[in-house]
Legacy VTK file of the C-alpha trace (Angstrom):
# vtk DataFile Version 3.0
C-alpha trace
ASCII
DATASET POLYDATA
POINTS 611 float
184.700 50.889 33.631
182.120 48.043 34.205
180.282 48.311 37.619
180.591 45.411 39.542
178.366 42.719 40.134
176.959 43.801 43.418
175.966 47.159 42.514
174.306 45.585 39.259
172.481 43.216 41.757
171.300 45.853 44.027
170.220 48.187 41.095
168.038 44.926 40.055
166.426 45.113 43.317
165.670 48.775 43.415
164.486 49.562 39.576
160.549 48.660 38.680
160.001 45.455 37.848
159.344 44.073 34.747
157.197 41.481 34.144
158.670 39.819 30.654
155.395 37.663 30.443
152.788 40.374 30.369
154.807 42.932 27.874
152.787 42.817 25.081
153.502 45.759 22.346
150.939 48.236 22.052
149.800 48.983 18.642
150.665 52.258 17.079
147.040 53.793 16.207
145.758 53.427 19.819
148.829 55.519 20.885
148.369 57.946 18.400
144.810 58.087 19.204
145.413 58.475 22.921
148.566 61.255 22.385
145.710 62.965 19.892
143.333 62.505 23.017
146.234 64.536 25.432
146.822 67.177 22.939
143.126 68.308 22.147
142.797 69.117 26.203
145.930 71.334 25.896
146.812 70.229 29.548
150.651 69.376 28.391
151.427 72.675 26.556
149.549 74.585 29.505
152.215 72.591 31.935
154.713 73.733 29.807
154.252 77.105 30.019
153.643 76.875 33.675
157.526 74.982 34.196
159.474 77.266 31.421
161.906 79.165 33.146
162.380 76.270 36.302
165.948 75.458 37.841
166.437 71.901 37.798
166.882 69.327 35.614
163.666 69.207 33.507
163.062 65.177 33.622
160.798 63.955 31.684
158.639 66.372 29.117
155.266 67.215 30.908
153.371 65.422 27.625
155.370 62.072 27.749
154.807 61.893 31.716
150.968 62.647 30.963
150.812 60.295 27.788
151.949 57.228 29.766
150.179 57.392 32.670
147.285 57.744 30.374
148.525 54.690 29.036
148.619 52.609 32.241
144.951 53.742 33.467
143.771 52.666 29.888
145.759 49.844 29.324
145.882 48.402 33.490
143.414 50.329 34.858
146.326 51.517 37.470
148.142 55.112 37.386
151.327 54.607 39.080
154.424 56.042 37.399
155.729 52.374 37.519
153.065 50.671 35.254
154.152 54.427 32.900
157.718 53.579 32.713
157.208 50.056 31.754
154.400 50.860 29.328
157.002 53.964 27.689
160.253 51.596 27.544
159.138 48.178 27.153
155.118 47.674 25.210
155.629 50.777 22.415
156.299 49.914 19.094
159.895 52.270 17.799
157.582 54.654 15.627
155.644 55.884 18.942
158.671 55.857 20.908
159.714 58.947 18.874
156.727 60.834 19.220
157.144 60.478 22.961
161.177 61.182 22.727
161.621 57.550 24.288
164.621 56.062 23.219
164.218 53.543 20.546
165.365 50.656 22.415
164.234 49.296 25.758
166.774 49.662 28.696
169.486 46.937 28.622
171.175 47.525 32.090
169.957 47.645 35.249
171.375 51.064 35.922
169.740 52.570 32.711
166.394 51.489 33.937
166.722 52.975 37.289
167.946 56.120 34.869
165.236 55.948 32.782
162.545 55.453 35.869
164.103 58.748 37.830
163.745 60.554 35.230
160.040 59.682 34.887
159.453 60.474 38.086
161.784 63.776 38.178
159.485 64.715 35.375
156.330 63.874 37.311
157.761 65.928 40.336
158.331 68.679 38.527
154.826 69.134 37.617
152.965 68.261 40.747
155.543 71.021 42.327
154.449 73.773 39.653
150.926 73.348 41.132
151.143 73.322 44.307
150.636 76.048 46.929
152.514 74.827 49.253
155.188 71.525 48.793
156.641 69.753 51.410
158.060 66.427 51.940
155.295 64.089 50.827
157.823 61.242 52.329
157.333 62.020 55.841
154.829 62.785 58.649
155.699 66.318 59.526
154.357 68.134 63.304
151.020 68.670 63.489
151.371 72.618 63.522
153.686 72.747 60.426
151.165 70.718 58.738
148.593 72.928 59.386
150.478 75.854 58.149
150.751 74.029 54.750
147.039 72.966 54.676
145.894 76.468 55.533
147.831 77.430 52.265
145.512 76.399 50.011
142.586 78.838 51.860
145.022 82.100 50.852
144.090 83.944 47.945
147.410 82.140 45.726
145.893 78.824 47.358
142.469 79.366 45.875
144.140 79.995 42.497
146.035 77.295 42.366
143.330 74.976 43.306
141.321 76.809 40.462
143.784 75.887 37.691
144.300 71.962 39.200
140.378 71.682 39.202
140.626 73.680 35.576
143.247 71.175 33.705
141.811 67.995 35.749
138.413 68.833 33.651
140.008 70.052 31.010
141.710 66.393 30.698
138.141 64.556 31.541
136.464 66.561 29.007
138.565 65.656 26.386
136.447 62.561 25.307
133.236 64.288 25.811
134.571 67.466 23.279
135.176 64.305 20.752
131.945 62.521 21.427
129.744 65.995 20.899
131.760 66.616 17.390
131.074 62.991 16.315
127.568 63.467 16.913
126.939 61.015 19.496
125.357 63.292 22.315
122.668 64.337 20.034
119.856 62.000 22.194
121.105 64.184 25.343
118.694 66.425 26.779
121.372 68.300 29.225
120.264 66.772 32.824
122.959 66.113 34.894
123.879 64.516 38.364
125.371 65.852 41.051
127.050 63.264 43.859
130.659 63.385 45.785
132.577 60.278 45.872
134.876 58.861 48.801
138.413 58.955 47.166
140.667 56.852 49.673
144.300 56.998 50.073
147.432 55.168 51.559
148.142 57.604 53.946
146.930 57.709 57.920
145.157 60.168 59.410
146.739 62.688 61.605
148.333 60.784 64.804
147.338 62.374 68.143
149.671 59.876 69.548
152.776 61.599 68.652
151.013 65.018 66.993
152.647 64.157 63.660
150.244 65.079 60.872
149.248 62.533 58.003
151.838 62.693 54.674
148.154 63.926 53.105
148.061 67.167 54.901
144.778 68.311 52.955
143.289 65.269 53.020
139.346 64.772 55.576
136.943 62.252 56.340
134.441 61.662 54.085
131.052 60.310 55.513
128.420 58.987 52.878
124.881 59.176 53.784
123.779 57.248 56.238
127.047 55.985 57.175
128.618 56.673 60.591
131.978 55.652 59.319
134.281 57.892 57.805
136.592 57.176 54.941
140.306 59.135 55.088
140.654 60.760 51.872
139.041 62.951 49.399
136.107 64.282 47.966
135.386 63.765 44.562
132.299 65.767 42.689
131.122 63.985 39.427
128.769 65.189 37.344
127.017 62.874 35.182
125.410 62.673 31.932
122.072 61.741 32.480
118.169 61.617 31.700
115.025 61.918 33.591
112.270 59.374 32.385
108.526 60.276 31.024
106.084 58.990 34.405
105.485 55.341 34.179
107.993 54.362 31.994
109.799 51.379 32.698
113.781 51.469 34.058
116.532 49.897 31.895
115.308 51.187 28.187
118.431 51.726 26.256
120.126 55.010 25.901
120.276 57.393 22.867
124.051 58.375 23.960
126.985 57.600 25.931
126.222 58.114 30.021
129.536 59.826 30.128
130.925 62.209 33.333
131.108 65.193 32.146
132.606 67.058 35.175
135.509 66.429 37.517
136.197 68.191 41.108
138.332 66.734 43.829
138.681 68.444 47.308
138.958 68.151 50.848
135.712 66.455 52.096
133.045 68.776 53.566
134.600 72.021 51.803
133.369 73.965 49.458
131.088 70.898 48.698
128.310 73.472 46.513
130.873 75.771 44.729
133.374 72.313 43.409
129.863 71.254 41.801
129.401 75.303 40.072
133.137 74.422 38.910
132.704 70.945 37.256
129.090 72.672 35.721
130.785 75.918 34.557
133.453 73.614 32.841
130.622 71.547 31.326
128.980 75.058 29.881
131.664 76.102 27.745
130.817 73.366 25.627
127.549 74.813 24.222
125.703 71.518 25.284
121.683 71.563 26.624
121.120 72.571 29.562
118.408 70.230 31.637
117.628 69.193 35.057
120.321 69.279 37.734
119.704 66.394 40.099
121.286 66.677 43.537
121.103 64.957 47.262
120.638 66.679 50.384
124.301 66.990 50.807
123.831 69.830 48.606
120.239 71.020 49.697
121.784 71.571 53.013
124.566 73.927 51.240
124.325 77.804 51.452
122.084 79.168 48.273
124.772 81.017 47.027
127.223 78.144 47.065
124.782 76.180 44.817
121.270 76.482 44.203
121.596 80.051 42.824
124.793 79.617 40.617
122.489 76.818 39.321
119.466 77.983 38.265
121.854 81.371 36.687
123.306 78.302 34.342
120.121 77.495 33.340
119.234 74.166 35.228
115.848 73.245 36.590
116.391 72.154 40.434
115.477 68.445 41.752
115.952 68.196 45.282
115.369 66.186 48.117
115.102 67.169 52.017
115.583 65.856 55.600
112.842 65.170 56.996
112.922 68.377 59.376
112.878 70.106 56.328
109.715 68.789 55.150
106.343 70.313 54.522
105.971 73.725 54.963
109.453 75.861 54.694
108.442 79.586 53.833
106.855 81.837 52.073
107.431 84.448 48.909
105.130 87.608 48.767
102.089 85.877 50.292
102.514 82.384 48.774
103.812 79.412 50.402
106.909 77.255 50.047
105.842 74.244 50.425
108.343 71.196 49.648
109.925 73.323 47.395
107.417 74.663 45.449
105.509 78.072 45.813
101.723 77.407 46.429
98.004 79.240 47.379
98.358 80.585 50.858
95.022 79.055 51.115
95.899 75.618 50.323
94.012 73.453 53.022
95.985 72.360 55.933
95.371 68.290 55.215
97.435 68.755 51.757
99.819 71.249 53.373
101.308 69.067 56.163
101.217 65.987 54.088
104.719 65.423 54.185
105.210 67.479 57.476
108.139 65.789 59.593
107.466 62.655 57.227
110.828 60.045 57.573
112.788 59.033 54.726
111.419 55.339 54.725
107.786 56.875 54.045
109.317 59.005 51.313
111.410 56.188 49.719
108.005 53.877 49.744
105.566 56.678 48.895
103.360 54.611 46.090
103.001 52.261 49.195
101.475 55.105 51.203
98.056 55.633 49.060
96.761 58.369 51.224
100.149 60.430 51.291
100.211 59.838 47.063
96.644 61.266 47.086
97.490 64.311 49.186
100.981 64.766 46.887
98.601 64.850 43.383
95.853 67.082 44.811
98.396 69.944 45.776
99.040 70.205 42.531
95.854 72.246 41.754
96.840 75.065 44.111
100.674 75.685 42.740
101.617 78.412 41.245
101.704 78.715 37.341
104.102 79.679 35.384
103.781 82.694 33.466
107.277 83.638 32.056
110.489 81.184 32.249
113.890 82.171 33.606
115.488 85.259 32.389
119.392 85.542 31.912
119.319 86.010 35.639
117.617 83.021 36.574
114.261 84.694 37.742
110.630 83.899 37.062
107.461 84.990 36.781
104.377 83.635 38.392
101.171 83.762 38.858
97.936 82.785 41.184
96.353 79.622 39.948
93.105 80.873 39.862
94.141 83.363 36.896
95.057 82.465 33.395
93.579 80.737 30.588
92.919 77.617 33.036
92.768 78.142 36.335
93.184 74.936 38.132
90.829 76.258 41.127
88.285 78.891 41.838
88.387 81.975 44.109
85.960 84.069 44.923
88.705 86.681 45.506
90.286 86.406 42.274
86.547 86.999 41.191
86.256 90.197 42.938
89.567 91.475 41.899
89.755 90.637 38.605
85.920 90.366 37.455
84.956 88.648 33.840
83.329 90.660 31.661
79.708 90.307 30.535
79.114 88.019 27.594
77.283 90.655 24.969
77.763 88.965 21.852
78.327 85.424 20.582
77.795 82.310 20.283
75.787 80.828 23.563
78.047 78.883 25.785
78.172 74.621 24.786
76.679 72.062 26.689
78.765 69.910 28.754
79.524 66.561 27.112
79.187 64.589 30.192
81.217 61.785 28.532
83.834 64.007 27.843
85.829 63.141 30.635
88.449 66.150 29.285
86.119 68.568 29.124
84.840 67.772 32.874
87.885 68.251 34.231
87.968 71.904 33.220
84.713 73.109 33.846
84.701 75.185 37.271
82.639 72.750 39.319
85.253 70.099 39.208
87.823 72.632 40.059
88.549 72.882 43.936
87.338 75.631 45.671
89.882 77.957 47.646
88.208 78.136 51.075
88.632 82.248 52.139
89.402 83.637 56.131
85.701 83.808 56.908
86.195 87.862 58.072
86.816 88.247 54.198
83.230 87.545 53.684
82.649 90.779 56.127
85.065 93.354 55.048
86.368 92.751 51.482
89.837 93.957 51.859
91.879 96.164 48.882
94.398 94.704 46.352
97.205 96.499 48.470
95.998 95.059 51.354
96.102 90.990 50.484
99.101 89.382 49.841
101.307 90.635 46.838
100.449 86.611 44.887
96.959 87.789 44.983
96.639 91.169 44.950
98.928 91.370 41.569
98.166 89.807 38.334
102.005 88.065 39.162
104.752 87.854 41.268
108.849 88.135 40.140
111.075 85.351 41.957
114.724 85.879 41.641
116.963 83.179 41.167
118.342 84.545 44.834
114.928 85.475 46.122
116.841 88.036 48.004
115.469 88.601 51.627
114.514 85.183 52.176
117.191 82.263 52.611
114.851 79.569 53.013
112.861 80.393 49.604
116.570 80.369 47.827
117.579 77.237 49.395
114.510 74.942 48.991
112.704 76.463 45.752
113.017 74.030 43.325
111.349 73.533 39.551
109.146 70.145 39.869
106.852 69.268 42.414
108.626 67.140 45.252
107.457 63.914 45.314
105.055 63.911 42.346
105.218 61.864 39.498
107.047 63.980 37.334
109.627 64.694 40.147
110.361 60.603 40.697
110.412 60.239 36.999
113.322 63.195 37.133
115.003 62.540 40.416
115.450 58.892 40.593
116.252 57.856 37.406
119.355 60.854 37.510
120.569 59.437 40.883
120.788 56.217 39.701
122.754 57.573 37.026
125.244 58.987 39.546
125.514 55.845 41.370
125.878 53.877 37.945
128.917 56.082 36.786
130.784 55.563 40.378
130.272 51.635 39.963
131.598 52.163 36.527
135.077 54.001 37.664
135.109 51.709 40.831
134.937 48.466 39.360
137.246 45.960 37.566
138.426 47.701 34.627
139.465 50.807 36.516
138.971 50.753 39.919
139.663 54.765 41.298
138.654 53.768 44.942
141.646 51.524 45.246
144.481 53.705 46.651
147.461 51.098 45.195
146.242 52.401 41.716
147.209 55.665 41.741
149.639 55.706 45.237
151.208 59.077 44.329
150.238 61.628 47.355
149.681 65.144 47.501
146.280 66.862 46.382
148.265 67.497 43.027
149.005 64.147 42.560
145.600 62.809 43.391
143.690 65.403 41.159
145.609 64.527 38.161
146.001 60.917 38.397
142.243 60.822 39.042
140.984 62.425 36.115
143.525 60.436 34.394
141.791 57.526 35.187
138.020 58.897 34.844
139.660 60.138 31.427
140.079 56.686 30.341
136.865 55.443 31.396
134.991 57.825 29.989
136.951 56.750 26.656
135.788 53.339 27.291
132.554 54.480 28.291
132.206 55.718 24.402
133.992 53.057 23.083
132.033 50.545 24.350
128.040 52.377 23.754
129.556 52.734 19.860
130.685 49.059 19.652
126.753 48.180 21.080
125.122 50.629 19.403
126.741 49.926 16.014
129.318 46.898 16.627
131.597 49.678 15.346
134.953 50.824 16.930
136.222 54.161 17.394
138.912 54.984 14.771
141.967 57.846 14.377
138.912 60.069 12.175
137.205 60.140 15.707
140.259 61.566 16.834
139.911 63.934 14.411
138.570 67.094 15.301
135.751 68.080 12.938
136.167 70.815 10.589
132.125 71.126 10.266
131.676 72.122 13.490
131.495 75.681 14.845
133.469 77.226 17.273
130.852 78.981 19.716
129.309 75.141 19.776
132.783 73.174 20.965
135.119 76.078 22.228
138.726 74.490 22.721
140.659 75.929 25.324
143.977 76.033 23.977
143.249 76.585 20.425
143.024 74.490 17.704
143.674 70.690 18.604
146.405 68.849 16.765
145.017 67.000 13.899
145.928 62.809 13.467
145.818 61.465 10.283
145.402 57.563 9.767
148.982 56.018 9.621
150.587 58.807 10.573
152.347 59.821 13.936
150.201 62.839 15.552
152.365 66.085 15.473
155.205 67.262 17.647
154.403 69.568 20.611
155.812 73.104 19.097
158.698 72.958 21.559
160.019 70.230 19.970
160.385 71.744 16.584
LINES 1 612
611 0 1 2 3 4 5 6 7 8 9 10 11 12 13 14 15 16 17 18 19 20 21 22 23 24 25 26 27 28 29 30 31 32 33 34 35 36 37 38 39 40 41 42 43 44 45 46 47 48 49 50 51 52 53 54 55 56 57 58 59 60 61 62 63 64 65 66 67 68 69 70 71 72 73 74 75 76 77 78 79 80 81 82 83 84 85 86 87 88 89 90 91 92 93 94 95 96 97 98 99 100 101 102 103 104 105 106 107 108 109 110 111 112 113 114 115 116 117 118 119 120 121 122 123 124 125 126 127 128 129 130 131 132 133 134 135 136 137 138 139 140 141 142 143 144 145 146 147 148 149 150 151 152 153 154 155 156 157 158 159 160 161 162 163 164 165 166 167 168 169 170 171 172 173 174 175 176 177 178 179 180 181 182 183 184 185 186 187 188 189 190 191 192 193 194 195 196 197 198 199 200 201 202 203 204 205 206 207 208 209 210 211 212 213 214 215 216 217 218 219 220 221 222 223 224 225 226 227 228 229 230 231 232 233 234 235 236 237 238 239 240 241 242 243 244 245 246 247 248 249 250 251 252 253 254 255 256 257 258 259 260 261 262 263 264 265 266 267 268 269 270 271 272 273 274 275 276 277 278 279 280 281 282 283 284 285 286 287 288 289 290 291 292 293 294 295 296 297 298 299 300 301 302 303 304 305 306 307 308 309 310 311 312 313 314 315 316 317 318 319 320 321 322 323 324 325 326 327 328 329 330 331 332 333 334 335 336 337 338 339 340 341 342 343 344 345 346 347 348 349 350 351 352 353 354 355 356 357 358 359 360 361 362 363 364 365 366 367 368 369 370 371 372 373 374 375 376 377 378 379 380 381 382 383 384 385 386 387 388 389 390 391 392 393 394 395 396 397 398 399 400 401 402 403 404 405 406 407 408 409 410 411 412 413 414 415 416 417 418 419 420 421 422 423 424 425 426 427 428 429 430 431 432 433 434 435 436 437 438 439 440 441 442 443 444 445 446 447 448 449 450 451 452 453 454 455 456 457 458 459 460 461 462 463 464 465 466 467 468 469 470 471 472 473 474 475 476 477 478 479 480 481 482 483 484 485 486 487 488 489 490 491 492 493 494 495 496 497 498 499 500 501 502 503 504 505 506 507 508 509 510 511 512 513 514 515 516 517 518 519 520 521 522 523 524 525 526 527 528 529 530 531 532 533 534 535 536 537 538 539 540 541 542 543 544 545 546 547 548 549 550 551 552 553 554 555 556 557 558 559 560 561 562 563 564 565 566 567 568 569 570 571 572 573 574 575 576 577 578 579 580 581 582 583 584 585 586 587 588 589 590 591 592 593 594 595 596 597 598 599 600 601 602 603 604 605 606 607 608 609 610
């Protein structure tokens, strides 16, 4: 029987709208090449092992749900189920409606859209409830103390897992342009260094009420304070890691790029927890993919985090440290067997004072205009003399060796207790010693009397003290620092692998940070905008996380697109897509397997289940 005409009119009103003047049809190889996209992360069979087995009516397939809000992000920039369900039933072409399992024809009735949309969003239930720890009504504001009992459920030990496998198939998903960019060849000008930075994610919910002690509808949602700013934003955290590169030392800004400045690593969380161990998840991610492994650039947001939250699982990846400090934690911060930590970097315990408490207590203005400051740039160079050397790079481990910088084949100062210790032989035979080129301006720099001189406790000069009885960096030919340095917390938490404040350590720090703040602009700005809660207004931590990566999934496919079309005024094609036979497991490990192969013209293949 024919429904009347009211209940027609009201399902008009309730259904997503269509807008007929904007429903252009989506060609058939940028689907395919999308769906190929999907596949190769193995996110949608994953979810489909995870809901096998489920009571309920099963909605939409996990894969179709995925595929069109892929879609939308691409295609709108927005990840709302609604710009999905008019993207699946009204802009695809009838050969990619079948390898979604969309009917062939648009919805004709009212009532078969509002079908067609609930079961959309039945399907996109169903997987946001498979993940989460602990689902409740997202619809409602529920008492403060039964929120809290939900939000403590993701601390428990099944909490913790769960968030593991969201943050695991959210990077799995953001990866999946990155895998196809490293086959293709076009991350071969990549050295490896990366940036580390959390973003404000905001959303449409309100904050816990202490009006009526409701809780907010996003019960493990936080305020997230950027540096320097006293106002907090109500949302999440998210931790991107960047693609980037660290410039030689007077080399100017803005020289073109040898590969796509892609993120490469995905983690969102409550703000302020776990802040060091979501970046160790997006890097551990990034290091299944056999890529280089560079300098790790990070703010003091992560400086201030416990070593074994961050700066130790970093240096055991392989990752040279570049830090930066409050100024309390300036200047002198410790000391290693005898040597000094000073800014980060182990030095002479007989450095002289001046150069030692250079940057003691110095504010961040004086650091941020520190080739204004001539005497402070002086004192930063001439430490340099009275660092330690290097003697052996990091083991498996992460440890190094090092050694006193009077020792070695060129000591950078003299001693007179390294001479005493470790005396020269006598010259018995050979050729008689050069004359000093004068011009030379090489060769002056290493003869001993432009070396400084380390100035010695003058009761040295009395009673020459033992090798056992001077520090262990002098009285050893070199000291062992683990990537832990176990027994001292300060050593573990400021040690890091360039100079702070040198030239070598701008040239590596700045140019990496602006590389973090260049890929937020990128996934905050016109094309896809992820700081704009009305694009992705799902809620739930679920919901967020995947609609997120989603997004940062489709900008990093524009990201590629558009370095290719610059670098070549090429586009990518459905061979890109491709995975490439050539290259070798170990190199570009897949996580599910072997990814589903599209071939030009021809719909990518079904998802087993469907066979």
């Amino acid at each position: 029987m024919p429904r009347p005409a009211a209940d027609e009119t009201a399902a008009r009103a309730l259904r997503p709208r269509v807008r007929p003047g904007k429903l252009t049809l989506i060609e058939d190889s940028k689907v395919g090449q999308l769906l190929a996209l999907l596949d190769r992360s193995d996110v949608p069979r994953q979810l489909e092992e995870l809901l096998a087995g489920r009571p309920g009516p099963p909605g939409v397939r996990p894969r179709t749900v995925l595929a069109g809000l892929l879609l939308a992000a691409y295609f709108t920039g927005r990840a709302t189920v609604a710009e999905a369900w008019r993207i699946l039933h009204f802009r695809l072409r009838p050969r990619a409606r079948t390898w979604l399992g969309i009917a062939p024809e648009p919805p004709a009735t009212a009532r078969e859209s509002i079908a067609a949309s609930r079961r959309l969003y039945r399907g996109f239930d169903r997987i946001t409830t498979v993940l989460d720890p602990a689902r409740c009504d997202r619809r409602t504001r529920l008492p403060q103390d039964i929120a809290d009992d939900h939000a403590r459920a993701w601390s428990t030990a099944a909490g913790l897992e769960a968030a593991e496998r969201l943050q695991l198939l959210a990077n799995q998903l953001v990866l999946a342009p990155v895998r196809m960019a490293q086959e293709r060849g076009h991350l071969r000008g990549w050295r490896g260094d990366v940036g580390v930075d959390a973003t404000a994610i905001p959303v449409l919910a309100h904050p816990d009420s202490d009006h009526n002690g409701t809780g907010s509808v996003e019960i493990t949602a936080g305020w997230h304070y950027s540096g320097g700013s006293g106002t907090g934003i109500f949302g999440y955290s998210a931790t991107f890691v960047v693609a980037a590169h660290r410039r030689p030392p007077g080399q100017a800004a803005g020289d073109p790029t040898g590969y796509p400045q892609m993120c490469v690593g995905l983690v969102l969380d409550t703000p302020t927890i776990r802040t060091g161990r979501n970046a160790i998840t997006a890097l551990q991610a990034l290091s299944g993919l056999g890529l280089p492994v560079g300098t790790c650039a990070a703010d003091r947001a992560y400086t201030g985090c416990s070593p074994n939250n961050f700066q130790v699982p970093v240096r055991r990846l392989g990752y040279r440290l570049a830090l930066d400090y409050k100024a309390v934690d300036r200047g002198t911060q410790g000391s290693w067997q005898g040597a000094l930590l000073i800014d980060g970097t182990l030095t002479c315990p007989h450095i002289p004072a001046a150069l030692a408490n250079a940057t003691h207590r110095a504010d961040d203005k004086t650091v941020r205009e520190i080739r204004d400051d001539r005497e402070l740039t002086d004192h930063i160079a001439a430490r340099t003399a009275f660092h330690l050397k290097t003697k052996e790079g990091p083991d498996e481990r992460g440890s190094i060796r090092l050694h006193c910088p009077a020792t070695g084949p060129s000591p950078s100062v003299n001693c007179a207790r390294r001479d005493r210790l470790r005396p020269q032989a006598p010259r018995t035979e050979g050729p008689p010693p050069a004359v000093l080129d004068l011009n030379d301006a090489r060769r002056r720099a290493a003869h001993p009397a432009a070396k400084p001189t380390v100035q010695l406790p003058p009761d040295e000069w009395l009673g020459l003290p033992s090798a056992d009885q001077l520090p262990q960096v002098c009285g050893k030919s070199a000291i062992t620092v683990p990537a832990d340095a176990a027994g001292d917390l300060k050593t573990a938490k400021f040690r890091q692998d360039i100079p702070y404040l040198s030239a070598a350590w701008i040239a590596a720090y700045k140019p990496i940070r602006s590389h973090n703040e260049g890929i937020h602009g990128r996934l905050k700005g016109e094309e896809i905008d992820i700081g704009n809660p009305k694009h992705r207004p799902a809620p739930g931590q679920v919901a967020q996380n995947l609609l997120v990566a989603l997004m940062v999934t489709a900008g990093n496919l524009d990201i590629l697109e558009t370095w290719l079309y610059q670098r070549t005024g090429s586009h990518l094609t459905d061979t890109d897509f491709t995975p490439d036979p050539g290259v070798a497991p170990s190199s570009c490990p897949k996580p599910g397997g072997p990814a589903p192969v599209v071939h030009a013209g021809l719909p990518p293949p079904r998802h087993p289940a469907e066979h």
